[in-house]
ROSE-4610 file (N, C-alpha, C; in Angstrom, 1 decimal, always signed):
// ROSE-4610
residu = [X/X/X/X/X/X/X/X/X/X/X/X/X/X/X/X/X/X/X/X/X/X/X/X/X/X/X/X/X/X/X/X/X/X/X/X/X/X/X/X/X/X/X/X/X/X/X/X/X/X/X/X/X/X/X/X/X/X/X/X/X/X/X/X/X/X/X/X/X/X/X/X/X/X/X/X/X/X/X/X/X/X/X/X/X/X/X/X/X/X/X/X/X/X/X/X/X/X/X/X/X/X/X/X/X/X/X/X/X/X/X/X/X/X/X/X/X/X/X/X/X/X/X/X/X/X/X/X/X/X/X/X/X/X/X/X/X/X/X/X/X/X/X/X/X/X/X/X/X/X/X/X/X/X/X/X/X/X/X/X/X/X/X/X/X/X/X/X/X/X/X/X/X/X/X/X/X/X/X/X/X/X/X/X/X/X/X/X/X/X/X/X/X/X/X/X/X/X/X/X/X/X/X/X/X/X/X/X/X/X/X/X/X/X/X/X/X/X/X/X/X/X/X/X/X/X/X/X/X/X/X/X/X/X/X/X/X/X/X/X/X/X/X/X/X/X/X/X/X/X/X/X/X/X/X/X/X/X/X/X/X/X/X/X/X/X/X/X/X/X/X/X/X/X/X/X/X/X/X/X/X/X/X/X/X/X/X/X/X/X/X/X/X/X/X/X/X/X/X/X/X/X/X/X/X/X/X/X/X/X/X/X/X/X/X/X/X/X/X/X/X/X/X/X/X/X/X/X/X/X/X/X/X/X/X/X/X/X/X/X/X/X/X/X/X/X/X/X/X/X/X/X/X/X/X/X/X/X/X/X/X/X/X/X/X/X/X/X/X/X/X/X/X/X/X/X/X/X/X/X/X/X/X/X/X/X/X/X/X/X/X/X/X/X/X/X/X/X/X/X/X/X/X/X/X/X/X/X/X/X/X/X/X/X/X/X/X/X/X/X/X/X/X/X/X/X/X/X/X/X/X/X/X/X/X/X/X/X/X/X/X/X/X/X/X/X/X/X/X/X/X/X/X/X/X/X/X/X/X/X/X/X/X/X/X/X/X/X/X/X/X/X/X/X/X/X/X/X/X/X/X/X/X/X/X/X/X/X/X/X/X/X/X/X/X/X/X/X/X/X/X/X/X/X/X/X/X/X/X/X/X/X/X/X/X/X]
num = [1/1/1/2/2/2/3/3/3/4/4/4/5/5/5/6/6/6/7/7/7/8/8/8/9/9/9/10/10/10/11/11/11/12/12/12/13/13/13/14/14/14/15/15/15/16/16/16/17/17/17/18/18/18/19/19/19/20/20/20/21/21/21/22/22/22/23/23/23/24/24/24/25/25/25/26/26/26/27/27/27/28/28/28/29/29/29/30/30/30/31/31/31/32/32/32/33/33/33/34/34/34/35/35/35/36/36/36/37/37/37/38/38/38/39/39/39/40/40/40/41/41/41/42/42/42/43/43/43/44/44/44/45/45/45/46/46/46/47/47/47/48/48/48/49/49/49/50/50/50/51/51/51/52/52/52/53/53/53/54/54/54/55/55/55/56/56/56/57/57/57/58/58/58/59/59/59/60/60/60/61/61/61/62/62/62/63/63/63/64/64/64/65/65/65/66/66/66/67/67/67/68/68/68/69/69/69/70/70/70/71/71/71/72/72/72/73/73/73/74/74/74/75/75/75/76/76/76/77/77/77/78/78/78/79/79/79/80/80/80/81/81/81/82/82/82/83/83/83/84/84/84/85/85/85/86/86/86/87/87/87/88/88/88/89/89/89/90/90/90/91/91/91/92/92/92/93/93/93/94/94/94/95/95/95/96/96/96/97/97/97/98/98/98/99/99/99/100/100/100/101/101/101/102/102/102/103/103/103/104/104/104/105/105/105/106/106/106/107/107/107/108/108/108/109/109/109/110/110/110/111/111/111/112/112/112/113/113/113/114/114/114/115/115/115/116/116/116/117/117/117/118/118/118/119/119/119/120/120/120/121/121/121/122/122/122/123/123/123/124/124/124/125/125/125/126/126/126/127/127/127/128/128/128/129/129/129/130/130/130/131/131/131/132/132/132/133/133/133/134/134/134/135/135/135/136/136/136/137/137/137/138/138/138/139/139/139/140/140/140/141/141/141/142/142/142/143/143/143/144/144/144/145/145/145/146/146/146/147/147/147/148/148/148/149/149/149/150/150/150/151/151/151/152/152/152/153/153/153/154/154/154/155/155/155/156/156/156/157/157/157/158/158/158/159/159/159/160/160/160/161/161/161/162/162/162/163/163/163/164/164/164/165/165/165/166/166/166/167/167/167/168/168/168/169/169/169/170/170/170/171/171/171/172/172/172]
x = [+0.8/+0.0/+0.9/+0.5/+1.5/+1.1/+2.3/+2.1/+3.1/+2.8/+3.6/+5.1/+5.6/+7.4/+7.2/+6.2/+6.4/+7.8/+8.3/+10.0/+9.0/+10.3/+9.1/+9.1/+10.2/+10.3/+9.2/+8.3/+6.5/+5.6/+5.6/+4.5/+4.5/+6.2/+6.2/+5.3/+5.7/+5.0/+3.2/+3.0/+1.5/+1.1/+1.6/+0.7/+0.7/+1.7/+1.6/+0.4/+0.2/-0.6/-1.8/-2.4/-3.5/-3.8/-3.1/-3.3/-3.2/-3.3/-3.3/-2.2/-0.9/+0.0/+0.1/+0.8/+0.7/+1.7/+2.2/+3.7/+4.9/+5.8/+7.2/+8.4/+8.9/+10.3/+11.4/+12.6/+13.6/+14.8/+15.9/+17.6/+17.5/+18.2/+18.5/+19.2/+18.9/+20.7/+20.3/+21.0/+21.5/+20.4/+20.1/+18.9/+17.6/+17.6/+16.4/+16.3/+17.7/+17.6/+16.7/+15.8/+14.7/+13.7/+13.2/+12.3/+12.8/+14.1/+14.7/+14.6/+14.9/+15.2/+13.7/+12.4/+11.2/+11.3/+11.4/+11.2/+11.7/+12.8/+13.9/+13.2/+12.4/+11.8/+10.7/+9.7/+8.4/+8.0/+7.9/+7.4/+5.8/+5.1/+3.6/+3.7/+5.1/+4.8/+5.7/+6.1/+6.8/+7.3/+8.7/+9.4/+10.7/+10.3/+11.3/+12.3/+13.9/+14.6/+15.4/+15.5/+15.8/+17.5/+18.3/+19.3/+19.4/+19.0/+19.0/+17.6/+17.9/+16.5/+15.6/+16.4/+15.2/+14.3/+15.0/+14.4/+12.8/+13.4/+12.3/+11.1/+11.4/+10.2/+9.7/+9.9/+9.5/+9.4/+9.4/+8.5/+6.7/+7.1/+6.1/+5.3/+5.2/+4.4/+4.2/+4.8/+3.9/+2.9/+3.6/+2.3/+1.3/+1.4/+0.2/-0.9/-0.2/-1.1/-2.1/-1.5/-2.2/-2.8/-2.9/-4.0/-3.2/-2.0/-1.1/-1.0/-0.9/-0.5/+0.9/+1.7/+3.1/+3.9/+5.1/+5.8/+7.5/+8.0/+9.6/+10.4/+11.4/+12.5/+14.1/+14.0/+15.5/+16.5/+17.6/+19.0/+18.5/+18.7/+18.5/+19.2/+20.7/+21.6/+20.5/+19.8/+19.1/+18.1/+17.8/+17.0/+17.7/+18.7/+19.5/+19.4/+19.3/+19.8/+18.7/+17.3/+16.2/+15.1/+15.7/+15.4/+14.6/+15.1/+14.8/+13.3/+13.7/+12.0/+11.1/+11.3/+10.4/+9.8/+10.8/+10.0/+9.6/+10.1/+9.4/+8.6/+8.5/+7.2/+6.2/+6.8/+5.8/+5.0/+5.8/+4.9/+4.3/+4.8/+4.5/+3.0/+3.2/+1.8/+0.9/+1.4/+0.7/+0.0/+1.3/+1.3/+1.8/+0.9/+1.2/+1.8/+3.3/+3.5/+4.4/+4.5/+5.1/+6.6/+7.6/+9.4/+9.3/+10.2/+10.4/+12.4/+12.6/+14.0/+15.0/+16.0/+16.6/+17.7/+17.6/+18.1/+19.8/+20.7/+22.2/+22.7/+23.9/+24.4/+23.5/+22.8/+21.5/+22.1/+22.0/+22.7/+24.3/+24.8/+26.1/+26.7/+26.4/+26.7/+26.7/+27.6/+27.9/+29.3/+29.0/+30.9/+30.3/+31.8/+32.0/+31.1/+31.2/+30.4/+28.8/+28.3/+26.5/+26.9/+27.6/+27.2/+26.1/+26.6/+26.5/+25.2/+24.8/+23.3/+22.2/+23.1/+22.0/+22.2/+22.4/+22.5/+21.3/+21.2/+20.6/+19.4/+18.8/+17.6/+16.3/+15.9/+14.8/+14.3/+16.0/+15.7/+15.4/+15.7/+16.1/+14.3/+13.2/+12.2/+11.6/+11.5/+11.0/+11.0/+12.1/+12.5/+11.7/+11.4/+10.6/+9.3/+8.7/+7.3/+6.8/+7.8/+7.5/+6.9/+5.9/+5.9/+6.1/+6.6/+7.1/+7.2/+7.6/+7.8/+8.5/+8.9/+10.4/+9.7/+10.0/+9.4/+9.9/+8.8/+8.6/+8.4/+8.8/+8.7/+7.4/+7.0/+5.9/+4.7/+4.9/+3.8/+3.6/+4.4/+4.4/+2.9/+2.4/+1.0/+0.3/-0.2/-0.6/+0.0/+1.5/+2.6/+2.0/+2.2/+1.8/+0.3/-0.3/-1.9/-2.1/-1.3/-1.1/-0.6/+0.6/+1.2/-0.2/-0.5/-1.5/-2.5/-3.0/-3.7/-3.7/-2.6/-2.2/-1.7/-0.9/-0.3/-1.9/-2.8/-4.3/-4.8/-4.7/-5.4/-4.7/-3.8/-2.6/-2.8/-2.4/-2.1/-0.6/+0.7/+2.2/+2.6/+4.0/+5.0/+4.9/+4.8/+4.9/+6.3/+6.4/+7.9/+8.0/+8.5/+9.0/+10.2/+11.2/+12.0/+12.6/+13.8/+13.9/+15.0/+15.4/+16.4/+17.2/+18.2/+18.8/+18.2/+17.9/+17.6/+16.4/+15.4/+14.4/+13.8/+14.3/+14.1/+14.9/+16.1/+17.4/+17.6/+16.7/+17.1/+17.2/+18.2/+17.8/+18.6/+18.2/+19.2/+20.0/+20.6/+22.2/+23.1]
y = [-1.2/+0.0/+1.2/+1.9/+3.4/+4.5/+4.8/+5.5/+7.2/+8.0/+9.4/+9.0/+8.1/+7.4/+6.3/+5.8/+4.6/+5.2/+4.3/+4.6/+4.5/+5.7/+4.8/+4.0/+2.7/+1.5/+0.7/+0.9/+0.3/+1.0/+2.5/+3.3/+2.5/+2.5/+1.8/+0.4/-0.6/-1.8/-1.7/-0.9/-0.8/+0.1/+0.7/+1.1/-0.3/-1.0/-2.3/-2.7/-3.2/-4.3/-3.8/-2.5/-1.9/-1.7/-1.9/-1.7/-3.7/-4.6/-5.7/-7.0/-6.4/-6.9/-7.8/-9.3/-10.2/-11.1/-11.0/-12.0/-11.4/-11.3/-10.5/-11.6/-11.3/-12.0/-10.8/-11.2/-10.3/-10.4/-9.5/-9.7/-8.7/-8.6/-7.3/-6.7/-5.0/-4.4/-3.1/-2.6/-1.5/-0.4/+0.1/+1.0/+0.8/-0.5/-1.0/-1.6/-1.1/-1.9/-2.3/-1.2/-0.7/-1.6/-2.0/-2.8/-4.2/-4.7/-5.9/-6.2/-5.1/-5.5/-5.7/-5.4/-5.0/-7.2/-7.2/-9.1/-9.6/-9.1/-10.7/-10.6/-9.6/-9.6/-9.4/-9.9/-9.8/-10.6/-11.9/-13.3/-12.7/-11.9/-12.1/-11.5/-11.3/-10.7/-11.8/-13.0/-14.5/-14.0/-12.9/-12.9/-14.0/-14.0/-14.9/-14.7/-14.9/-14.0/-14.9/-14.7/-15.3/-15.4/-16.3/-16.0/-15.0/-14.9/-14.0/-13.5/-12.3/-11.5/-12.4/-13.0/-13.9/-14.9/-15.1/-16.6/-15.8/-14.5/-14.0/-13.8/-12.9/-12.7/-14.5/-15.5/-16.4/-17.4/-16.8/-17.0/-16.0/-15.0/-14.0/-14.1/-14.7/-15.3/-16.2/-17.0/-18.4/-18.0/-17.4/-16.6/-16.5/-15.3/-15.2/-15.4/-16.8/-17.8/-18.7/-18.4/-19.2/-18.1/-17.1/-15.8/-14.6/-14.8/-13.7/-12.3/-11.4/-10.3/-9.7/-10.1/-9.9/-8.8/-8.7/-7.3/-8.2/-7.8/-8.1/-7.1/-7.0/-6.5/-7.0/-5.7/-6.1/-4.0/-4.7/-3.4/-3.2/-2.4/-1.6/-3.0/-3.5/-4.3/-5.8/-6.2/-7.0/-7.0/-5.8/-5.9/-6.1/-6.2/-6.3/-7.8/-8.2/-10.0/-10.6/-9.6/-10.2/-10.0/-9.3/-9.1/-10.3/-11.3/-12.3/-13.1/-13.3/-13.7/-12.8/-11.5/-10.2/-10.2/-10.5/-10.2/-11.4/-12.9/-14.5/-14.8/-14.2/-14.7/-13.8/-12.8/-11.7/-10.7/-10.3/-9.7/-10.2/-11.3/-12.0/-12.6/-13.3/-13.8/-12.9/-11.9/-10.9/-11.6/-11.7/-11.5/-10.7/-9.8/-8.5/-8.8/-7.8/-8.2/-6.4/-5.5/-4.8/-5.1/-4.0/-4.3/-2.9/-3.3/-2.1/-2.5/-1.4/-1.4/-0.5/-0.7/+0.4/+0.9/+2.9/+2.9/+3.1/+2.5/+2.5/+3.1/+3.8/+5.1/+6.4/+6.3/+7.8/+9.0/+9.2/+11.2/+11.0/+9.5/+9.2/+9.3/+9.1/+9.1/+7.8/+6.8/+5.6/+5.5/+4.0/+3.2/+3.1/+3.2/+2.9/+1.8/+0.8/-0.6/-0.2/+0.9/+1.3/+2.5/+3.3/+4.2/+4.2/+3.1/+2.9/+2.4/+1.6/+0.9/+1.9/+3.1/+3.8/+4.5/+4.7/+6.0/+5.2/+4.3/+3.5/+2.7/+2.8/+2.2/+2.8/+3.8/+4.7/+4.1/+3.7/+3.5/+2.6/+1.4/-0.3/-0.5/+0.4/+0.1/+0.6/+1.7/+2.1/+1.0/+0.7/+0.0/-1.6/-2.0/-3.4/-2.6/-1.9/-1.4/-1.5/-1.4/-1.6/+0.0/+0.2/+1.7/+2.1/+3.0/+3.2/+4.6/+4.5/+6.1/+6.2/+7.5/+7.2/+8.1/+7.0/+6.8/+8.1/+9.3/+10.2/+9.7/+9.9/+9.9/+10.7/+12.0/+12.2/+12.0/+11.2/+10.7/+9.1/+8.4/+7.2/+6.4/+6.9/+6.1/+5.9/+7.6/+7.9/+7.1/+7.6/+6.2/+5.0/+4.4/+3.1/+2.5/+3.3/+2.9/+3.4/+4.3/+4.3/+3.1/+2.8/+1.8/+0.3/+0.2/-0.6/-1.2/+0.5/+0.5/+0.0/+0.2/+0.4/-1.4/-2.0/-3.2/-4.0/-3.9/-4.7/-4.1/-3.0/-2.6/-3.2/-3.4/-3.9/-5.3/-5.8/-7.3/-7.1/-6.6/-6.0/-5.8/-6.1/-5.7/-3.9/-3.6/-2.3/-1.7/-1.1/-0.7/+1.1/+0.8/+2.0/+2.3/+2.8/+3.0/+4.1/+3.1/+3.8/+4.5/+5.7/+6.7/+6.4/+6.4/+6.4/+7.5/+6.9/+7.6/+7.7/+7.0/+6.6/+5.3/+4.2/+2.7/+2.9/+3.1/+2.7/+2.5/+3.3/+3.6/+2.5/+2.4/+1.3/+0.3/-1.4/-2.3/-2.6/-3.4/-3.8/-3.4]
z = [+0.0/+0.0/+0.0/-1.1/-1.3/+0.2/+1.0/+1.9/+1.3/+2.2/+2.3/+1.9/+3.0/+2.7/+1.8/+1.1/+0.1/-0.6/-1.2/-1.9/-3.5/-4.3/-5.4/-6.4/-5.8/-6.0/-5.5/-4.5/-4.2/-5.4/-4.9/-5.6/-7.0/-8.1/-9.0/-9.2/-8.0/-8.1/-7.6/-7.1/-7.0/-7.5/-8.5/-10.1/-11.1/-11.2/-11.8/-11.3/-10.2/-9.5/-9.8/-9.3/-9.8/-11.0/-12.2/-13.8/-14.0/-12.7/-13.2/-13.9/-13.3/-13.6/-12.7/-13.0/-11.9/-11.9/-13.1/-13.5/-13.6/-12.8/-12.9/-13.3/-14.0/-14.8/-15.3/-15.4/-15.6/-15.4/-15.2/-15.7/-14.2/-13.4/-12.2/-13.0/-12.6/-12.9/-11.9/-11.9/-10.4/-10.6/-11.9/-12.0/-11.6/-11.5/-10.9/-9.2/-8.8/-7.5/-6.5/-6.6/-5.4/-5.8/-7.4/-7.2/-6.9/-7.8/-7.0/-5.7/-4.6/-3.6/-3.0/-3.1/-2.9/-3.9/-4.5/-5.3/-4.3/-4.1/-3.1/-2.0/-1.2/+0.4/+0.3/-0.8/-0.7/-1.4/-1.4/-2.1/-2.8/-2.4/-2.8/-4.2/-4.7/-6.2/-7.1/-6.1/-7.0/-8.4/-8.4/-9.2/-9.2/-11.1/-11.5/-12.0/-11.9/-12.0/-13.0/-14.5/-15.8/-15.7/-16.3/-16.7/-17.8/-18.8/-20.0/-20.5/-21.0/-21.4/-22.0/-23.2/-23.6/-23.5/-22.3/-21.5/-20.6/-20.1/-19.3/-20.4/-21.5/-22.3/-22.8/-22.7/-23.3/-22.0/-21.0/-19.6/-19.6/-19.5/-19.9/-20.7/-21.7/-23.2/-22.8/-21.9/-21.2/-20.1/-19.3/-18.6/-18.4/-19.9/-20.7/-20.9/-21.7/-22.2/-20.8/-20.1/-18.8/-17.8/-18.6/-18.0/-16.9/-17.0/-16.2/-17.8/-16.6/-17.0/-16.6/-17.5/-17.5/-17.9/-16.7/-17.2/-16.9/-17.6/-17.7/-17.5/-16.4/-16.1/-16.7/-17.6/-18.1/-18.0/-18.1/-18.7/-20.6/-20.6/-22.1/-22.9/-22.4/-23.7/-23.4/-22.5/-22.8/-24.0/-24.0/-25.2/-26.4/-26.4/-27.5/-27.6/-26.3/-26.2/-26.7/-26.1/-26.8/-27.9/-29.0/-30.2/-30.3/-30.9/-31.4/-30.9/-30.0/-28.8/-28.7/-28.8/-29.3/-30.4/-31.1/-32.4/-33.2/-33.2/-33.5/-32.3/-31.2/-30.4/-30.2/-28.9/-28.6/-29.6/-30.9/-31.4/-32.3/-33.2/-33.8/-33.8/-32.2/-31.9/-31.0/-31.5/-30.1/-29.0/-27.9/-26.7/-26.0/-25.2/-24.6/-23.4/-23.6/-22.4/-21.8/-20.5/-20.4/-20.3/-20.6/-20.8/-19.7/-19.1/-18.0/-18.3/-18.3/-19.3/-18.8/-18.1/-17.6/-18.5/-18.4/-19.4/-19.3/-19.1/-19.2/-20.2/-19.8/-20.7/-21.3/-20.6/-20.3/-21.0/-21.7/-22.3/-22.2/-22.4/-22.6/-21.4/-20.0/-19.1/-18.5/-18.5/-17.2/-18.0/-17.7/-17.9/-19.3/-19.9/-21.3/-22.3/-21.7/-22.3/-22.3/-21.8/-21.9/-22.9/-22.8/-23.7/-25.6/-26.3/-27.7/-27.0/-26.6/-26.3/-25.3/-24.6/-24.7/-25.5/-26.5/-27.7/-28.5/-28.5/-29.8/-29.1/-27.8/-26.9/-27.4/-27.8/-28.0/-29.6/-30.6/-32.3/-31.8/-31.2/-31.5/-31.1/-29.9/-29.6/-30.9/-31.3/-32.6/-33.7/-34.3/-35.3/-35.1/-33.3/-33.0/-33.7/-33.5/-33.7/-31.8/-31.1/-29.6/-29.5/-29.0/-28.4/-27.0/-26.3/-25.3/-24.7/-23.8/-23.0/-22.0/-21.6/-20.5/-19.0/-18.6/-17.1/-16.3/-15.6/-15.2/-13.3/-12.9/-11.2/-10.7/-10.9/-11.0/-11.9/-12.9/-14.0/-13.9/-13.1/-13.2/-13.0/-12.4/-12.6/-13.8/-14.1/-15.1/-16.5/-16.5/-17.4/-17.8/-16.6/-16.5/-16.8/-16.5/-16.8/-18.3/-18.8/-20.4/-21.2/-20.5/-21.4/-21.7/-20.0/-19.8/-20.6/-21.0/-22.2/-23.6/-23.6/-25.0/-25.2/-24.4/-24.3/-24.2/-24.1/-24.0/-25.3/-26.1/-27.3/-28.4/-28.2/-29.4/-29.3/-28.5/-27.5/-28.4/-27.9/-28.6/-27.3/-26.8/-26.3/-26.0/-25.2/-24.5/-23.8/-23.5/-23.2/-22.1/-20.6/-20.6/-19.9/-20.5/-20.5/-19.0/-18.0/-16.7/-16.6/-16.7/-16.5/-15.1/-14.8/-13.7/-12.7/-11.1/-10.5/-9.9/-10.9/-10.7/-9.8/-9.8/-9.3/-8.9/-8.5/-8.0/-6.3/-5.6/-4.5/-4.0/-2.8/-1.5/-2.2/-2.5/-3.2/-2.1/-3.1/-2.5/-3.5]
């Protein structure tokens, strides 16, 4: 339950829950710490934590199919890992599912090895026909119940994209 001190690594996960999301799969990475750390100490949201991006989206499309509403946690280069399962499964067969995507090398800012994959995170969702939006700390509901929308109108892969700073707090 979102309180005054909710972190807004909750608030994030109880706009999910309230827009109906019920299946969590994903890659950790540091931008996202807060809701990681919120999976590892709170069983009632039974996150499954993939070895590789692809494996989670094609957990999520199983899901699915068995009446979950799925969102996938990955790093931006996952999406690179998971082209393939995105686009021969999820969109293919339209199965809707949310990508919550952190965005590494943000305005060219981290360690060297993120820079090129965030430069090129915004084309590579374009180019899938993924539609998306970049996750606002004060809009995040409203965000999310957009994407919501839109991921049930299409039945397509949805996508929003996490800027450092946002999910991160707290972690390990």
């Amino acid at each position: 339950m979102t309180t005054a001190t909710t972190s807004l690594s909750q608030k994030f996960l109880d706009a999910l829950e309230k827009n109906g999301f019920n299946h969590f799969s994903g890659v950790p990475c540091s931008l996202l710490k807060g809701v990681i750390k919120i999976f590892d100490t709170d069983p009632r949201y039974g996150y499954v934590s993939a070895v590789r991006e692809d494996s989670a989206v094609g957990m999520a499309c199983g899901a699915y199919l068995g009446g979950a509403k799925p969102a996938v946690f990955m790093q931006n280069s996952g999406l690179g890992v998971s082209i393939n399962a995105l686009s021969s499964l999820s969109i293919m067969y339209e199965t809707p599912l949310l990508l919550v995507i952190s965005w590494r090398g943000y305005q060219g800012k981290d360690a060297p090895e993120h820079i090129q994959m965030g430069a090129v995170s915004q084309k590579l969702l374009e180019t899938l026909g993924i539609p998306f939006t970049v996750l606002e700390a004060e809009k995040m509901e409203a965000q999310i119940a957009e994407m919501a929308k839109k991921m049930d109108s299409t039945r397509k892969p949805v996508a929003l994209l996490v800027r450092p700073g946002i999910l991160d707090e707290g972690g390990h």
